[in-house]
C-alpha positions as CSV (number, residue, x, y, z in Angstrom):
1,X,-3.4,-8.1,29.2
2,X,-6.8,-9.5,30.1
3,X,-6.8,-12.3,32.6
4,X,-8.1,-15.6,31.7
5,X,-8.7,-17.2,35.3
6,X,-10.4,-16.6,38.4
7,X,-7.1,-16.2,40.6
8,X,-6.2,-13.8,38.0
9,X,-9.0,-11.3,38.0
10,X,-8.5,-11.5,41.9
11,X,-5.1,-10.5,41.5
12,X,-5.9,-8.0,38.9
13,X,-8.4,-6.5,40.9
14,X,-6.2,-6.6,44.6
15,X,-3.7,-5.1,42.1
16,X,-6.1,-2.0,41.2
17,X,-6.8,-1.7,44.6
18,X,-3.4,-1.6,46.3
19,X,-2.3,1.1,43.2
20,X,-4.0,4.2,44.1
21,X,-3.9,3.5,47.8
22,X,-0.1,3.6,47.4
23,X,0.0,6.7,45.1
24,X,-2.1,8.4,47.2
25,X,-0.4,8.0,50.8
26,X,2.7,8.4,49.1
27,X,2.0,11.8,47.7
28,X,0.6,12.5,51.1
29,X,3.8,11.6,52.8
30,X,5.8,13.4,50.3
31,X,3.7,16.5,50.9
32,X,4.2,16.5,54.8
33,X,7.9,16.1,54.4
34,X,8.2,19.3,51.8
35,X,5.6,21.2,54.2
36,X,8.3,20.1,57.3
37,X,5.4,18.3,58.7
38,X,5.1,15.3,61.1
39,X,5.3,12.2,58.8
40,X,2.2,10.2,59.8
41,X,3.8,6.4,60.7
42,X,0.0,5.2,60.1
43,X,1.0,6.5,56.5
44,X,4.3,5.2,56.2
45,X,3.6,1.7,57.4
46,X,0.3,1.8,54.6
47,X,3.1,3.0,51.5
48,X,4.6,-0.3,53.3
49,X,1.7,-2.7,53.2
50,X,0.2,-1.3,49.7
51,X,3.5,-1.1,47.8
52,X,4.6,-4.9,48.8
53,X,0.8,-5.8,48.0
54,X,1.2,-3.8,44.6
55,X,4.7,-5.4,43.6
56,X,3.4,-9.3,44.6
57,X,0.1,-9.2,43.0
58,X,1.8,-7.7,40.1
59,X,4.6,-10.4,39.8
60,X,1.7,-13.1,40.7
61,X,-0.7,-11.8,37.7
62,X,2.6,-12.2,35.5
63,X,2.9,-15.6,36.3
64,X,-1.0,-16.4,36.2
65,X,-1.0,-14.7,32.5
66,X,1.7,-17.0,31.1
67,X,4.1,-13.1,30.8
């Protein structure tokens, strides 16, 4: 799925963005809490922001692209 429109390449791309941000801090939170670690709140609250900016731009681009 391509998108046609200008709000939809914006989504797609904030959608890209917010993605590997997620995957990342996530896998770095996981990793802290099978190590017995601290769990960072900075990277808890970012899994936060990034995943509910992942989940709406996705629904959003769904919408845009007629899915």
């Amino acid at each position: 799925m391509t998108p046609l429109t200008p709000a939809g390449w914006i989504l797609f791309a904030a959608m890209w963005v917010a993605g590997p941000i997620t995957g990342f801090t996530a896998c770095s939170l996981i990793a802290a809490a099978w190590e017995h670690k601290a769990v960072d709140r900075r990277a808890a609250r970012t899994v936060g922001l990034f995943g509910t900016l992942l989940a709406i731009t996705t629904a959003l681009l769904m919408l845009v692209g007629g899915l």
